[in-house]
N, C-alpha and C positions, 0 to 999 in steps of 0.2 A: 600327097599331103606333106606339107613341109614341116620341120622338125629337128629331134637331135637326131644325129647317128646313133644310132647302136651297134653298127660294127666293132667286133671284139676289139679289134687294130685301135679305135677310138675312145675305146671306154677306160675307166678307171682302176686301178688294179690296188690291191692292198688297203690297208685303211690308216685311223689314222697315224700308224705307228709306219709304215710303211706304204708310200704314193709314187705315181708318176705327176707330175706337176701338171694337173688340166684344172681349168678355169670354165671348160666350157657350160657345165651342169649350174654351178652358180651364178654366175655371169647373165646364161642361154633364159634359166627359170626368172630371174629378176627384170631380163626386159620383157618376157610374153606375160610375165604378172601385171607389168607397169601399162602392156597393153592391152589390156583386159578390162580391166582401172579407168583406164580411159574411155574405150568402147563402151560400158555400162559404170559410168560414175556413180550410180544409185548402191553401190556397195561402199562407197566412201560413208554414206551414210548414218550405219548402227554404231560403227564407231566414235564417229562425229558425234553424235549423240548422247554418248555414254562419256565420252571426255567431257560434253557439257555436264554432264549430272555427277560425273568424278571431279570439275572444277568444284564445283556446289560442295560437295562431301568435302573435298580438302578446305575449304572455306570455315564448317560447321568443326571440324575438330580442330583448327588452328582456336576456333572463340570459344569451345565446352571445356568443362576443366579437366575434364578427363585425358590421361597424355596423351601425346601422339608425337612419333618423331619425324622432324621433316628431313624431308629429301635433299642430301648432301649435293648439289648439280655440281658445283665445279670445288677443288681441290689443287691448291700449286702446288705442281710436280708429280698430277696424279692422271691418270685416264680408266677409265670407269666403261665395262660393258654392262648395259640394264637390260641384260636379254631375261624375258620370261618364258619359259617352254611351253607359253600358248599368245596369242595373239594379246595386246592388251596396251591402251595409252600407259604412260607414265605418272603414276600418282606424286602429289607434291609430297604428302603425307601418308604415315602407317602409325596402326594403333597396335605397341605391342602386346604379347597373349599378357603378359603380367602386367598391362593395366586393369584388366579388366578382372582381375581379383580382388575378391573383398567388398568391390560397388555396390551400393543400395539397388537395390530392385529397379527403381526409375530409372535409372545412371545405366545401369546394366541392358535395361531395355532400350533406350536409347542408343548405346554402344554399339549391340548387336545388331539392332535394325541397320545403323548405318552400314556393317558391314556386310549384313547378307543382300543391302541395296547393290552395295558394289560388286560383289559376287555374282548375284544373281546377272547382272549387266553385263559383266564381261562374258558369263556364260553365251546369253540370248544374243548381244553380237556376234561372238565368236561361229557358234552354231549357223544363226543366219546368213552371216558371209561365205564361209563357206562351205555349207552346203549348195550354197547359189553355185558358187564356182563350181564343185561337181556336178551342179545339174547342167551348166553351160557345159560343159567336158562329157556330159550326157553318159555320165557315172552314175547308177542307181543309186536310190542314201533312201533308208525309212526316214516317215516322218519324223520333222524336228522335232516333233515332243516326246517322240521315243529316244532323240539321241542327247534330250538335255540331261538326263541323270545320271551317266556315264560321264557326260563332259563336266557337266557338275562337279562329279567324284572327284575328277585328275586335278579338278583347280582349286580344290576345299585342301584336296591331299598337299600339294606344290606350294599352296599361299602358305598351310598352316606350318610345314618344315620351314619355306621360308622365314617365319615369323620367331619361330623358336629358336633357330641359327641364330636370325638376326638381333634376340634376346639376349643371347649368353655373352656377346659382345669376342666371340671368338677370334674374328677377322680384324679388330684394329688391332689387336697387338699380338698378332700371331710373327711368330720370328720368320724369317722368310727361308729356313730350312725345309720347315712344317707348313707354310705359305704357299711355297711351289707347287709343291707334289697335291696339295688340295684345290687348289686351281686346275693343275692337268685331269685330277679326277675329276673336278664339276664341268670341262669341256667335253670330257669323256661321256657321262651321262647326257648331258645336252644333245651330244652325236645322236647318240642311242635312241634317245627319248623325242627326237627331232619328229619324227610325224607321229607322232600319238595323235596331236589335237586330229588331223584330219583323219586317222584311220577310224577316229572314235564318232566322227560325222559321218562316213562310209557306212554303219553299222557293226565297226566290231566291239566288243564288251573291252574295258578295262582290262580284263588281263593280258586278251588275244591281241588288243591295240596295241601295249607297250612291250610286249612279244614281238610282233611284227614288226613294230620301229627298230627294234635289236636287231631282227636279221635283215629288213632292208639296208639298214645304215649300213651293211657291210660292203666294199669293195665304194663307196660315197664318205666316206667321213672327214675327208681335207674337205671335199664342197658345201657339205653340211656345216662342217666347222665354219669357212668362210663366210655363211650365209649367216652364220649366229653371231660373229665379231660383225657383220655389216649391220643386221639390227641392232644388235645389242649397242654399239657405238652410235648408229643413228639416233635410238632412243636418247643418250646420255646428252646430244650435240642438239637437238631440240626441245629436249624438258629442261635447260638449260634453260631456253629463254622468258626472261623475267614475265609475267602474268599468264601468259599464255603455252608455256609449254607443254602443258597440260594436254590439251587442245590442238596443238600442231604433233604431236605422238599421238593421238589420235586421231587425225585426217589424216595421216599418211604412213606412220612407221605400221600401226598395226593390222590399218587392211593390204598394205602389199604384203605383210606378213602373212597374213592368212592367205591370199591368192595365192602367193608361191609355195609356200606347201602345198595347195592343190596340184600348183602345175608339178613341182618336183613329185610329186605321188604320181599323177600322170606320166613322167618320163621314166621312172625307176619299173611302174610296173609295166610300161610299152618295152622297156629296155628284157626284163625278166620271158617276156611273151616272145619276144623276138621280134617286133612291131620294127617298122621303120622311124617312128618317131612320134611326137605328139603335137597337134595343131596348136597356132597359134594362137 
């Protein structure tokens, strides 16, 4: 069966504070995802789908009066990672938590509905995609609908910090003394946090999932990092484009996203077993 090495001589040592410069874990995962992708296109699909009904929603809160801020695509002199720590197109639009203070009853249920639309969707793709992939990888996973409420959790917990950060208005005028070292810690957490979504399709609970992403990521976290600055920049370089970037981050940034966490869980845990590698 062909694969990575796992030979100690081959693998990766220290993390991200200390590396030997390989490429191959990121690199390796990104084209057996692309070919996977190809061989069964019908996972392009749930996302595809959900970009559509995410264009719809960005749509509906650009015309309600309720705010909503849109999505800064390009900035001179700036370069932007939109990595999310789960699989997911790029919205044009966000509704922040203090809009929704104070709203009349209708206002408020409208609000909400639209958001647990888009919640709930990114969940049910996410789930869907890849649990496929570990079933192709013929990795046990309980039923989907045992593992939505878990996945639920991670991405109610991540949207709603994100939303609140992104309230206080921290980051545009943070000095870039205080700037750096919070950007090194949110790579840092990303490492960490990097296979949560798929450990939590696997079956492990919320806490055992983001437990195990902390000690996998150890002796991987330059590859992991690599793989967060390639989505995350992927996502930024086609929500960019004018009507539809929406929809091209969803055909393609967020299901290779989800496949290669499968694969990279696949190689991390063939690598731990002592496996020679993991199929293509």
């Amino acid at each position: 069966m062909s694969g990575y090495s796992t030979d100690p001589g081959d693998d990766e040592s220290g993390d991200i504070g200390t590396h030997r410069d390989r490429s191959g874990l990121a690199v390796g995962s990104l084209g057996r995802a692309a070919g996977r992708l190809v061989r069964e296109p019908i996972l392009f699909l749930p996302f595809a789908a959900f970009a559509l009904v995410l264009t719809g929603v960005d749509v509906l809160r650009r015309r309600d009066p309720i705010p909503a801020i849109t999505w800064e695509s390009v900035t001179p002199g700036t370069i932007n990672v939109d990595y999310a720590l789960y699989p997911t197109p790029q919205s044009q639009t966000v509704r922040p938590l203090q809009a929704l203070i104070d709203l009349d009853v209708p206002y408020l249920l409208w609000a909400a509905g639209l958001e647990f639309l888009v919640i709930g969707s990114i969940v049910l793709a996410g789930v869907i995609v890849i649990n496929q992939g570990l079933a192709d990888a013929r990795i046990d996973t309980p039923p989907v609908r045992d593992r939505f409420a878990s996945y639920l959790g991670f991405v109610v917990a991540v949207d709603l910090l994100g939303r609140f950060v992104g309230g206080l208005g921290v980051f545009q005028e943070m000095p870039l003394l205080i700037g750096v070292p919070v950007l090194i810690v949110a790579a840092v957490v990303g490492v960490r946090l990097f296979l949560t979504p798929v450990l939590l399709v696997a079956g492990r609970s919320l806490p055992v999932a983001i437990r195990e992403s902390n000690q996998r990521s150890f002796g991987h976290g330059w590859s992991f990092f690599g793989l967060i600055l390639l989505f995350g920049l992927g996502t930024w370089v086609l929500a960019s484009v004018p009507i539809v970037g929406t929809l091209l981050t969803g055909l393609f940034i967020a299901p290779l996203q989800a496949v290669t966490l499968v694969v990279v869980f696949e190689w991390v845990s063939a690598a731990e077993d002592g496996d020679t590698g993991v199929g293509a």
